[in-house]
C-alpha positions in Angstrom: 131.5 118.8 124.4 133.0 116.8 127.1 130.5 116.4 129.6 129.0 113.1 130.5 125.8 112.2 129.0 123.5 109.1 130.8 122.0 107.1 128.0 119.2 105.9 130.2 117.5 109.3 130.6 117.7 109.7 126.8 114.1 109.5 125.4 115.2 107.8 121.8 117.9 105.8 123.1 117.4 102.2 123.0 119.0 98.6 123.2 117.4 95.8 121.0 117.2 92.2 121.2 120.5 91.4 119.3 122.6 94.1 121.3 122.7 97.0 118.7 121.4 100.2 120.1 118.8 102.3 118.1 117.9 106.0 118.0 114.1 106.1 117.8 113.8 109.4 116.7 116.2 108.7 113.4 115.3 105.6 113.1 119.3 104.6 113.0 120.8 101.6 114.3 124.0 101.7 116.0 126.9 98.8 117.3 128.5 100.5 120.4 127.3 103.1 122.6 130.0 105.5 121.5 128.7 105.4 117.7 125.6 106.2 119.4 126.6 109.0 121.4 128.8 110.3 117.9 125.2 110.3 116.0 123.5 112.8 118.9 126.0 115.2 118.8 125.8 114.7 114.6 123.5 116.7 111.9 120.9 114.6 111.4 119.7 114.0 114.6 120.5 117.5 116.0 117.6 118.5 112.5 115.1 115.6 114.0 115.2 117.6 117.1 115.0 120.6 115.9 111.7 119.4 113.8 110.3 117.3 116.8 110.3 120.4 119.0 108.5 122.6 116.5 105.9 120.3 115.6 105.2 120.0 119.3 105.0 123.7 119.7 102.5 123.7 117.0 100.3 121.1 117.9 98.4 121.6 121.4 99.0 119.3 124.4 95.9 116.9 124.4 95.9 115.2 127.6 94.1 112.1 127.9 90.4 112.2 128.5 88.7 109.7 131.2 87.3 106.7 130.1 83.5 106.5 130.7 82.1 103.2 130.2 79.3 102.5 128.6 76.1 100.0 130.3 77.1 96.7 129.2 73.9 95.7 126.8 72.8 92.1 127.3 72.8 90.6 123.7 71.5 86.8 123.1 74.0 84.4 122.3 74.0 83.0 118.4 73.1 79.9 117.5 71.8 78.1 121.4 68.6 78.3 122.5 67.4 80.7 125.5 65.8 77.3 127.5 67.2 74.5 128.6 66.2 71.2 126.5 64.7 68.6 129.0 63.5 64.7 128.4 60.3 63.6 127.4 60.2 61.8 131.0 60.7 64.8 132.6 58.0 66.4 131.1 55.2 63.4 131.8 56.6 63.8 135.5 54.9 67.4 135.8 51.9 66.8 134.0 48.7 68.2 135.4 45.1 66.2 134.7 44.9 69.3 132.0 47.4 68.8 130.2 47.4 65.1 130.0 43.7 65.3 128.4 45.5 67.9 125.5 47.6 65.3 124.8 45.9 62.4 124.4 43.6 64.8 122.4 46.9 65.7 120.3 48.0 61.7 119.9 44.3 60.6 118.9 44.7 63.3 115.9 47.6 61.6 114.7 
């Protein structure tokens, strides 16, 4: 029971933002790193083990799968219009002799 343990390697071991330390796997917090070391080698976490380990010898080991990505789908955006709004002025500027006898048609209607 005397041999020296390093705390770093310890998966469950871990230091919080006030300076306690915490065993993940018992969900216990702790005030010193001896207290910490005391709980390991005590019966609750020694049963947490014991019931980690044969749940993982139950389940089987998934390994992650790879991503695949999907084709990105061009959706329309909400709410703006797909053309660009453009002045009246501009509009008379690109007028073709056609069109311009439309419109005068369209205005004498009015």
């Amino acid at each position: 029971a005397l041999e020296t343990i390093d705390i770093t390697k310890d998966p469950y071991f871990m230091k919080n933002h006030l300076g306690s330390y915490e065993c993940r796997l018992c969900l216990t917090l702790h005030t010193n790193e001896g207290s910490y070391l005391a709980h390991t080698q005590g019966k609750k976490h020694q049963t947490n083990l014991a019931r980690r380990q044969a749940k993982e010898s139950k389940e089987p080991v998934i390994l992650p799968q790879p991503k695949i990505k999907a084709p990105k789908m061009r959706l329309p955006k909400i709410g703006r219009p797909g053309y660009r709004a453009v002045s009246y002025t501009h509009l008379r500027a690109h007028e073709t002799p056609e069109h311009l006898v439309c419109r005068l048609l369209l205005e004498k209607k009015k």
